[in-house]
Each structure stands twice: as C-alpha cells, then as structure tokens.
C-alpha positions in Angstrom: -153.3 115.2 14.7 -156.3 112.7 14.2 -158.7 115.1 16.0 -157.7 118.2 13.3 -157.7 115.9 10.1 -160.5 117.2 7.9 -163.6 115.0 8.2 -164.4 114.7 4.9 -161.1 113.7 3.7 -160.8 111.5 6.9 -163.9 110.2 5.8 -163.0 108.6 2.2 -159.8 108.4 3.0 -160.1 106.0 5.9 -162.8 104.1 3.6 -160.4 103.7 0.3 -157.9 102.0 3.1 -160.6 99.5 4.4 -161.5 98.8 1.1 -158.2 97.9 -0.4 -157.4 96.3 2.9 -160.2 93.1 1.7 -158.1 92.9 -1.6 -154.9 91.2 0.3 -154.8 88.5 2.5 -151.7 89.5 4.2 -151.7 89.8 8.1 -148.5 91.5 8.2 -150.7 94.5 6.5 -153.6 93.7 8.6 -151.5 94.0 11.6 -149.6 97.8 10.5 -153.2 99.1 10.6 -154.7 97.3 13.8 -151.5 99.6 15.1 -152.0 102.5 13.0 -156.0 102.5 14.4 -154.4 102.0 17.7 -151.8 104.7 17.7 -155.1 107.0 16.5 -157.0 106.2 19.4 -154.2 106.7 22.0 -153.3 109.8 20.4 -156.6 111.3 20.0 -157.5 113.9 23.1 -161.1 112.8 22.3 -161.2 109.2 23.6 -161.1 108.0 26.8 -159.5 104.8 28.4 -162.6 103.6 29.1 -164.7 104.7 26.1 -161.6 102.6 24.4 -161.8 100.0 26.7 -165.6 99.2 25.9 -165.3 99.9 22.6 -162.3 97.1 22.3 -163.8 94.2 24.3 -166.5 92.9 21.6 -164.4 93.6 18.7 -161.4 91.6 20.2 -163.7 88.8 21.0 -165.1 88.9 17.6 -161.5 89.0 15.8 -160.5 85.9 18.5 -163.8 84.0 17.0 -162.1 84.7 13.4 -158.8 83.8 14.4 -159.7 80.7 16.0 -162.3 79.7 13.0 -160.0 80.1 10.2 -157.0 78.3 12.0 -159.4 75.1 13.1 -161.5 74.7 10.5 -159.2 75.3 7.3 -160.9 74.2 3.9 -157.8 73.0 2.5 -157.4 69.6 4.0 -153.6 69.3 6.0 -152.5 66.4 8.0 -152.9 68.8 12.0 -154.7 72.1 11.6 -153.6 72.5 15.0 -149.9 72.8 14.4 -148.3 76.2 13.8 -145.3 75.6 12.3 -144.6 73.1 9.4 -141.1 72.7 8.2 -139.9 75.7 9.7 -142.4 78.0 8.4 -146.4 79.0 9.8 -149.1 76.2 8.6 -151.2 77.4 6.1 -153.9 76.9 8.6 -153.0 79.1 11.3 -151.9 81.9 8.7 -155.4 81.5 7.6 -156.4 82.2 10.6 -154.0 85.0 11.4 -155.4 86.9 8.3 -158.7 86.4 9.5 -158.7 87.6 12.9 -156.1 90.3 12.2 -158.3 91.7 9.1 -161.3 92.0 11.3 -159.4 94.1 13.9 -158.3 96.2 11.9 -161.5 97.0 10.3 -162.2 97.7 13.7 -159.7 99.9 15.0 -160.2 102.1 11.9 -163.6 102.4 12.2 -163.3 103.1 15.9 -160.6 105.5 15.4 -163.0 107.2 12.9 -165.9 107.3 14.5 -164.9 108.2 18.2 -162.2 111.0 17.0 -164.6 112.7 15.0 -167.1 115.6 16.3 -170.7 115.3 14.7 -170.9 119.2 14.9 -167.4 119.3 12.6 -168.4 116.4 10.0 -171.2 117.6 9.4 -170.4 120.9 8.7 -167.2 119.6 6.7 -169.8 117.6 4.5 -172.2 121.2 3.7 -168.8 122.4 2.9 -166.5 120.3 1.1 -169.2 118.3 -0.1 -171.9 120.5 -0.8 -174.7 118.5 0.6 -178.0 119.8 1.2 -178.2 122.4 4.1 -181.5 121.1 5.1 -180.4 117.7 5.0 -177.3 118.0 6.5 -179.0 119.8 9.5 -181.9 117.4 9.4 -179.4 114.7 10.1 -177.9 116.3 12.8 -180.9 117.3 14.3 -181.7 113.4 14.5 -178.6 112.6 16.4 -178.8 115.2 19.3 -182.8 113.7 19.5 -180.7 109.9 20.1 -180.8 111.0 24.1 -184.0 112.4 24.1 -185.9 109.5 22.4 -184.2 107.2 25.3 -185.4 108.9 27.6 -189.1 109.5 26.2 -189.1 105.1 25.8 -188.4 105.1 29.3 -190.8 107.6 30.0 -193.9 105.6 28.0 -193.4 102.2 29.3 -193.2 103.9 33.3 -196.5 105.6 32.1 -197.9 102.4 30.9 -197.0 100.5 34.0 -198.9 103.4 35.9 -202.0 102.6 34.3 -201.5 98.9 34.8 -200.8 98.0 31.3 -198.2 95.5 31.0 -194.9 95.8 29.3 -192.7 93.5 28.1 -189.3 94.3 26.4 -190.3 93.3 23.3 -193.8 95.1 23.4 -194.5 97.2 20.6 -197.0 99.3 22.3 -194.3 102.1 23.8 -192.8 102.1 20.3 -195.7 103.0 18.2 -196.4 105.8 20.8 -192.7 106.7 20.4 -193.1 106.8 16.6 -196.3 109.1 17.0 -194.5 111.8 19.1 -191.1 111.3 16.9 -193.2 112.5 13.7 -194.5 115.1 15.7 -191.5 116.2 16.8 -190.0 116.1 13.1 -192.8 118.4 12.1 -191.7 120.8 14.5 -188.6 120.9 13.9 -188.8 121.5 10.4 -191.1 124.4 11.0 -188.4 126.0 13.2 -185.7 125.3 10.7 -188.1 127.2 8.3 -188.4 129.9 11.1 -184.6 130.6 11.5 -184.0 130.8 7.5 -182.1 127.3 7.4 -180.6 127.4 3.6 -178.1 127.7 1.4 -177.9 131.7 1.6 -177.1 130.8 5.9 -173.5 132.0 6.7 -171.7 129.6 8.7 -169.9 130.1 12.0 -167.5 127.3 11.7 -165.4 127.2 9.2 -164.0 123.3 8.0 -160.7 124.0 5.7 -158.9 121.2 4.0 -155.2 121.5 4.4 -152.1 120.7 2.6 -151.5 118.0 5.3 -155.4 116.8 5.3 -154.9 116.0 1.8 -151.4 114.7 2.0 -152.7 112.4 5.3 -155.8 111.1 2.7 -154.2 110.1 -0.4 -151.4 108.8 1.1 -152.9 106.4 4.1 -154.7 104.4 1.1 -151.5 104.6 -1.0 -149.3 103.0 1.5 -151.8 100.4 2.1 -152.1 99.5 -1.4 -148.2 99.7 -2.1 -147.4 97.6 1.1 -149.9 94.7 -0.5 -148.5 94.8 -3.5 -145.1 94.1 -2.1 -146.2 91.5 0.0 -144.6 92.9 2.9 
C-alpha cells in the first residue's frame, strides 16, 4: 500500500507525524512508529533487504549513541544512573534514554520508509499536480537528480585525466571540482535550451497521471492524528 500512497500527501503527511512526534517524550509512541516505519519498509515491493540493511546500520548506531547518552549522563542528579529499575518502576535515567534513542529511530525509519518507497518520477509529477509547482522547476529538479550518476562518473573521469598529465590529486583537491563545476553549468545551459526545444510548460499534457484517493487522504490525516491522540493519552 506504501508504494501507491500519493506522494504529495505522503509527503506532509509523514512530516506532520515527525513533527508532532518532538512534542512528546514518550518512547512507548516513539516505539509504535519505529514499527509502523518498519512494517513500511518490509511491505514496500520497492526496497530491498540489502538496500534496508545499509540504510539501518548507521541509523541504529546513531539511536544506540542516543540511548546510551541520555541513560548515562542524565542532567537530573540520581543516586546510579546505571540502574534500570527503581522501586519497581524504569529510572528516570534510562527512560531518558529510552526516549532518546527510540525518537531518533523513528525519525529514521519514517524518513527511510519515505524516501526509499517513493519514485522520483511519481513525486515529482504528484507535486506539478497536486501542488501546482512550476513545470520548469519541477522538471529542472528532476533533471538534477538523473545527472547525480553522471557527475560521479565525470569526477572520476577529471581526476584519471589529471593523473594522466601528471598533476597530482588529492581527495580533498579542488582542482577536479572547479572543472566539474565548469562542465555542470554548461551542461545546465543545455539543458535548458532543450527543455525550451521540446515546449516544456504549463500548456504540456502529461502522461502520468498522480490522483489522490479516498484512502490517500484517509492514510494522511489520519497517521498524524493517531500520533497526536496517542501522546495526548500518554499511552
């Protein structure tokens, strides 16, 4: 289902739930959506194991960082800030740094499980169309990230040429980048002339077609609903 929610909607909806998300300090909430972000990624036919794998590592080491900071090095001064229970319920300390940890994550796992189930292709569009952005800009910013690959490739390209000539590289040498810049304005210029050329505007029909459903808008007013009711409660 995550793959055929509307961009757009997916878009401010998933940002409304991150955002009320840092009102509440509540790791039982944080921990509904690190599983909700989860379940998204599993689900979604457009992530891989792997891709998911990568993606997880640093953000789990980075939420273990949190976890572990806010448990051991608690403002509020306690007698252990090692313990974990005190008098039969979870030290303030640890809980502190339960929130932490768990908050991060799930910032995480719902910005994963937006960014990696959504086609740039589709958002984009969705934008022109639900949005009404620019045409040009919308194109123009698509445009940029299909040249993401290319512009690797061309770095690679200039330092091996520099090396040919017997000019030294380093990795932090600006030298390939300036001739990087050079050829990425040129290229920019072209490409705006052949936008030009095929008649990109606002008078351009459009192949695909991004419609916003009962269940898209259902989905996006709800997620951030649920979030904000289940803090309130204090679940």
């Amino acid at each position: 289902m995550i793959d055929h929610f509307n961009p757009t909607i997916k878009t401010f909806s998933f940002m409304a739930t991150s955002i009320i998300l840092g009102f509440f300090s509540n790791w039982h909430l944080n921990s509904i959506f690190c599983l909700f972000g989860l379940l998204c990624l599993i689900t979604s036919k457009r992530v891989s194991w792997k891709t998911l794998g990568i993606a997880l590592l640093p953000i789990t080491i980075l939420a273990i960082s949190f976890f572990v900071s806010g448990w051991k090095f608690y403002a509020e001064s306690i007698a252990d800030h090692s313990a974990v229970v005190i008098d039969g319920v979870l030290s303030p300390a640890f809980e502190n740094g339960l929130v932490l940890g768990s908050r991060l994550y799930a910032y995480g796992l719902i910005g994963l499980a937006y960014s990696l189930t959504n086609d740039s292709l589709e958002l984009v569009t969705s934008f022109m169309q639900q949005c009404h952005i620019s045409v040009k800009l919308a194109y123009g910013v698509l445009a940029a990230l299909h040249l993401l690959p290319t512009l690797k490739h061309d770095y690679e390209v200039t330092k091996l040429s520099y090396q040919i000539r017997g000019i030294r590289v380093s990795p932090f040498s600006s030298k390939p980048l300036f001739t990087l810049l050079v050829r990425t304005i040129n290229w920019s210029d072209c490409l705006a002339k052949a936008m030009e050329a095929k008649g990109i505007s606002e008078l351009r029909t459009q192949y695909l077609v991004m419609k916003v459903h009962f269940m898209d808008i259902l989905v996006g007013v709800g997620l951030p609903v649920i979030a904000l009711a289940l803090g309130l409660i204090k679940i």
